[in-house]
N, C-alpha and C positions, 0 to 999 in steps of 0.2 A: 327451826333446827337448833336445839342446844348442842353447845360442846363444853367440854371440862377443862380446856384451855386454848389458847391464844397467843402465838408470837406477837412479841412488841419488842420491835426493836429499839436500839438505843438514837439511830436517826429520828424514828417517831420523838422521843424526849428532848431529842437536838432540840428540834422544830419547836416542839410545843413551850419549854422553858423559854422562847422568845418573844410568846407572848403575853399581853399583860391580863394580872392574876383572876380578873375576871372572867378570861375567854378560857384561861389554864381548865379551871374544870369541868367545863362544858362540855371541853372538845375532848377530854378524858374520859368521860362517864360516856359521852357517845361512842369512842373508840372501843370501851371494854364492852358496853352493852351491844356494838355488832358484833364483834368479838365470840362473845359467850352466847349471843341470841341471835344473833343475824339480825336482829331491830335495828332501824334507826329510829331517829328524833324528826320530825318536819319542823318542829321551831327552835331550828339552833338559828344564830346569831351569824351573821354573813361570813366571818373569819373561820369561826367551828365549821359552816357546810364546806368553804373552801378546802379547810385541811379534812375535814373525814371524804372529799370529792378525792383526795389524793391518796389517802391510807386505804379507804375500799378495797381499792380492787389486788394491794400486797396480800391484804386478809382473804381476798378470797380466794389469791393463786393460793397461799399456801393449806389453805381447808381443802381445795383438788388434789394438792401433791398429797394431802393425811388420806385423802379418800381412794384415790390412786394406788398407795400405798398397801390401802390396808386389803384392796382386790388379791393381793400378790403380786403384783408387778408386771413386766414381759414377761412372756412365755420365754424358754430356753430354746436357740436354737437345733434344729438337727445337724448333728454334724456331717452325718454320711453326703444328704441331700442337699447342699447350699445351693439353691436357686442352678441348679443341673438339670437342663432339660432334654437333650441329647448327650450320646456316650462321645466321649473324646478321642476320634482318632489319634492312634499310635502309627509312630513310622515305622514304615516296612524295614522289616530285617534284611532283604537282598540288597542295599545299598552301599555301596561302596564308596571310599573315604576318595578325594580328591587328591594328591601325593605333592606336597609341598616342593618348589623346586627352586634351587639357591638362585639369587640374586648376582648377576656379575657383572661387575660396573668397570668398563674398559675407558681409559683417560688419557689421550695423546693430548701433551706439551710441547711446541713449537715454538721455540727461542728465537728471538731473532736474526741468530746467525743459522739457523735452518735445521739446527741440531733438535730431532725426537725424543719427545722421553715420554715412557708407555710405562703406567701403573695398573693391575689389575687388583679390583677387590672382590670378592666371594663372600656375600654376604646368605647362611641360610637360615630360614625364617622358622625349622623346626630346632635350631640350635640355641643354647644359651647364650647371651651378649658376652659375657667373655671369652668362648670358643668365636664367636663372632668375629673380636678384636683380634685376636691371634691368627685366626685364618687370614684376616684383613693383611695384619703388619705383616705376616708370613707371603703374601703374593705381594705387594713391594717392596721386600727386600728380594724377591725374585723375579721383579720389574728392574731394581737399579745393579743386580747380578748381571742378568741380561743385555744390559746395555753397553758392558764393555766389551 
């Protein structure tokens, strides 16, 4: 399998400028000849098989992703059909809404000289939080009205 070119990275050169100037082109001329031919060498030198035992198989992912590539890729999905295998029940229109109903929180205080004091709040949960408060502060001040 020829090809017109070859990633080589710059980690490939890290590596290989570490070694001494001997091994440098062996392991070079092995890397471009998989590279471009897909050949290797059987009598490279123990250090050259180690590093091409390592660069192989980058060169080979990325000759898949070229080849991969040049298929066209995925397919685009369907949008209407996304893995829909049955129709999706809708909820029935005769139902009717549940009617939210205020909150009333009655508080007797018993001092100990025996004197009550009764706060009511009216808290409702379709209201805004500041209609909330007002309604609140609005039933004790007609808690401490009341008690005179």
């Amino acid at each position: 399998m020829k090809r017109d070119s070859f990633i080589f990275y710059q980690s490939f050169y890290e590596a290989i400028v570490e070694l001494p100037r001997e091994v440098q082109g062996e392991v070079l001329t092995a890397i471009v000849e998989y590279g471009l031919y897909g050949e290797t060498t059987e009598s490279l030198k123990p250090i050259a098989k180690a590093m091409m035992l390592l660069i192989k198989p980058q060169i080979d992912a990325n000759q898949k992703r070229y080849e991969n590539g040049c298929k066209g890729g995925r397919p685009r999905k369907d949008t209407e059909n996304q893995n829909q295998k049955e129709t999706e029940q809708k909820p029935k229109q005769n139902q009717k809404e549940t009617e939210q109903k205020p909150n009333v929180n009655v508080n007797v205080h018993v001092d100990q000289a025996g004197n009550a004091t009764t706060t009511k709040s009216i808290l409702n949960p379709g209201l805004p939080s500041t209609l909330n408060n007002y309604y609140s502060r609005t039933s004790k001040q007609y808690a401490t009205q009341n008690k005179k």
